[in-house]
N, C-alpha and C positions, 0 to 999 in steps of 0.2 A: 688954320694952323699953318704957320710959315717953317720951311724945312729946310734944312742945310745941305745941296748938295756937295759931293757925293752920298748919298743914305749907304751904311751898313746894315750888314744883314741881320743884327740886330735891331735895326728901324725899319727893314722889312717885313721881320714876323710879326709888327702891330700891325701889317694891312693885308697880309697874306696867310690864310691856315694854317698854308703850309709845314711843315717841318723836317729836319732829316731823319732820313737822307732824302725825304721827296723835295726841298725847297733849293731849287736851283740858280736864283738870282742870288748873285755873290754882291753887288752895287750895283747902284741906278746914277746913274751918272748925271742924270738929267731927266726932268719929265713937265710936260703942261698940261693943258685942260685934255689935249686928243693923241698925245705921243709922249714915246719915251724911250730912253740908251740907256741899255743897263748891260753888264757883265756878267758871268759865266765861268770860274773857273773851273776848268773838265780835270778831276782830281782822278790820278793813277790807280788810289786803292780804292774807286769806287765797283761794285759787284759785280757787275753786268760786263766787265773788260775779261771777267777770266774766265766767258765764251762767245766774246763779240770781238773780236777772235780770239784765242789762245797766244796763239804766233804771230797778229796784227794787231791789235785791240785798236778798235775803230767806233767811235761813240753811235749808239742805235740812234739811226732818224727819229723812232719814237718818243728820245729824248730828248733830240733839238725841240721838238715841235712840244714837248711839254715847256719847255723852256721860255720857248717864244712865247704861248701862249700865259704863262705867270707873268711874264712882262705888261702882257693885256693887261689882264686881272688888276695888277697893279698898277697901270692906268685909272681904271674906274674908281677903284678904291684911294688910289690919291689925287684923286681932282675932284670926285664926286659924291665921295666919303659914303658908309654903307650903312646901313640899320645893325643895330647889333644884333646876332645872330644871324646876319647875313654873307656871301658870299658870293663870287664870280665861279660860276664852273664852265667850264669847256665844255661846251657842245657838237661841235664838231669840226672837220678840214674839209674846205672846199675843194682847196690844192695845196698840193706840197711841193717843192722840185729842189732836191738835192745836187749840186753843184759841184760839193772838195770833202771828200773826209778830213773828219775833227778827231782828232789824237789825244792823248790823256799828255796833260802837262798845257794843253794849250787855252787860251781864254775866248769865248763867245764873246764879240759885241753883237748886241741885240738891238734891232731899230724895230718898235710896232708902233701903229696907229690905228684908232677909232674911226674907220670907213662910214660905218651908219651905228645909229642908236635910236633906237624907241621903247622905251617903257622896260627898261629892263633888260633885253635883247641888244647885241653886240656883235658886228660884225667888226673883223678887222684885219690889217695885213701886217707882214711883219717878214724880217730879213733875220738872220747869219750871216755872221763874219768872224773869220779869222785873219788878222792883221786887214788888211786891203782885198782879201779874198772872199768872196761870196760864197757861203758856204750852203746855205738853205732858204728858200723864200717859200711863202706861203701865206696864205688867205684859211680865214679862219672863225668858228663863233664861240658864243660864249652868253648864257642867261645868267640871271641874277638868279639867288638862290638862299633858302636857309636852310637853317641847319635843325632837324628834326630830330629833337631828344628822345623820342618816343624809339626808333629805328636802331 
């Protein structure tokens, strides 16, 4: 399948389960077989700002790094296409390191890549940015997975 960048987030809910409010890639700017730039915009009336902080509202780390990691996912799933009923889950963070708080109003550029891959299994790294600013980096996994109707 040949694809038109920039993809909207409506050509990202075909590769991604995703949906809102959990689907955080707003565009993918760009992606190949092992990498991808995609965007993020951090929207003011999203929940979790009206007590992270009240008086600062400052996006949770646990968000970038869900973030980053959907950037993987859709990696795998646009370069290596998935079985139907299948899916990428996040498995775990190796490291994280937090850099610059990201403010509501402002946009994620997201850089990941596929480090290693075997059978399913996915390692990867992946950056934050705001403007020229580093905002998050991190190392990260991820297995293939399906989706169990029975559960």
């Amino acid at each position: 399948m040949t694809l038109k960048y920039p993809l909207d987030k409506y050509t990202i809910e075909r590769f991604l389960p995703h949906r809102d409010p959990m689907l955080f890639i707003d565009r993918v700017i760009y992606a190949d077989e092992t990498s991808i730039v995609a965007e993020s915009d951090i929207k003011a009336e999203a929940a979790y700002f009206k007590g992270h902080f009240p008086d600062l509202p400052i996006l949770p780390g646990v968000m970038i790094i869900e973030t980053v990691a959907q950037a993987g996912a859709l990696i795998v799933s646009l370069s290596k296409g998935l079985e139907a009923g299948s899916f990428i889950a996040f498995s775990g963070v190796e490291q994280a390191k937090f850099r610059k708080p990201v403010y509501p109003g402002e946009t994620l550029l997201i850089k990941a890549k596929i480090e290693r891959s075997r059978r399913g299994f996915y390692k990867f790294s992946g950056e934050a940015f705001v403007g020229e600013s580093l905002a998050a980096q991190l190392q990260f996994s991820a297995t293939q997975m399906t989706f169990n109707a029975e559960a």
